[in-house]
C-alpha positions in Angstrom: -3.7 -19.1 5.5 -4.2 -16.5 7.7 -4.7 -12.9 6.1 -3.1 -9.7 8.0 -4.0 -6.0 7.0 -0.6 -3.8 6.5 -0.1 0.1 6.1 2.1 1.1 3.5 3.7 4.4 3.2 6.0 5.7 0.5 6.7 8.4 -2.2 5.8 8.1 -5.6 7.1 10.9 -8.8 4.3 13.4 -9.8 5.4 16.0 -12.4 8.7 17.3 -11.2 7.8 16.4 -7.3 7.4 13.5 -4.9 4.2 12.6 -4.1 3.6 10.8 -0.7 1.1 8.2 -0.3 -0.8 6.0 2.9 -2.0 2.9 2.2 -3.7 0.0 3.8 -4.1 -2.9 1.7 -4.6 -7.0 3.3 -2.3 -9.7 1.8 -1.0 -12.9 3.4 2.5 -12.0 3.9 4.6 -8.4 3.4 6.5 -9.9 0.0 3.1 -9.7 -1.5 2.5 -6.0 -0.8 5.4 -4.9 -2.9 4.0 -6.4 -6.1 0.2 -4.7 -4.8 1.7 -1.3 -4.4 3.6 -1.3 -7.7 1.0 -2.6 -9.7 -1.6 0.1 -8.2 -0.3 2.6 -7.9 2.2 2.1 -11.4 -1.3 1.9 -13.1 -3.1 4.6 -11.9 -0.3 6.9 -12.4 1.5 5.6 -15.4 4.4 5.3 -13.6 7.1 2.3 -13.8 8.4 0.7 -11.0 11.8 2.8 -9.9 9.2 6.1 -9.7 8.0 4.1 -6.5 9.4 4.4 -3.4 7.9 2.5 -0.5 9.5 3.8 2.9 7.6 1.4 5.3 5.4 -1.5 5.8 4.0 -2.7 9.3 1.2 -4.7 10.2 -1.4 -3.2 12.2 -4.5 -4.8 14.1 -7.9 -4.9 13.2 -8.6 -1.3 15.3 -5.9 0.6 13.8 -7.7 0.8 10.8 -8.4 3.6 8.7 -9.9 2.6 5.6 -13.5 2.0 5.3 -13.1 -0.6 2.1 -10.4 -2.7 4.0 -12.5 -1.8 7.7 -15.7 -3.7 5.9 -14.1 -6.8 4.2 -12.1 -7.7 7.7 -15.5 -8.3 9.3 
């Protein structure tokens, strides 16, 4: 299976505000993302999954990319 590398925007609860958050992550196909994001970012934060609100997901190409992690394990 073929792996594609996907930007992820959304919003998550901080205190009494929405945080927003960019993220590029790799995964074999968009379903898998979700679970990725919630788990991350749920973890990091303490937050459960309904405090996470992802507002888009598109696949971008290998040039688009901003991350220097996901940048050097796409080589």
């Amino acid at each position: 299976m073929k792996t594609k590398i996907f930007k992820i925007q959304g919003k998550f609860v901080l205190g009494e505000s929405l945080k927003p958050f960019t993220k590029e992550l790799k995964a074999v196909k968009e379903e898998d993302i979700y679970e990725r994001i919630y788990s991350e970012i749920g973890s990091k934060h303490h937050l459960s999954r309904y405090q996470i609100k992802i507002e888009k997901i598109e696949e971008i190409s290998a040039e688009d990319i901003q991350d220097s992690i996901v940048k050097s394990i796409t080589r």
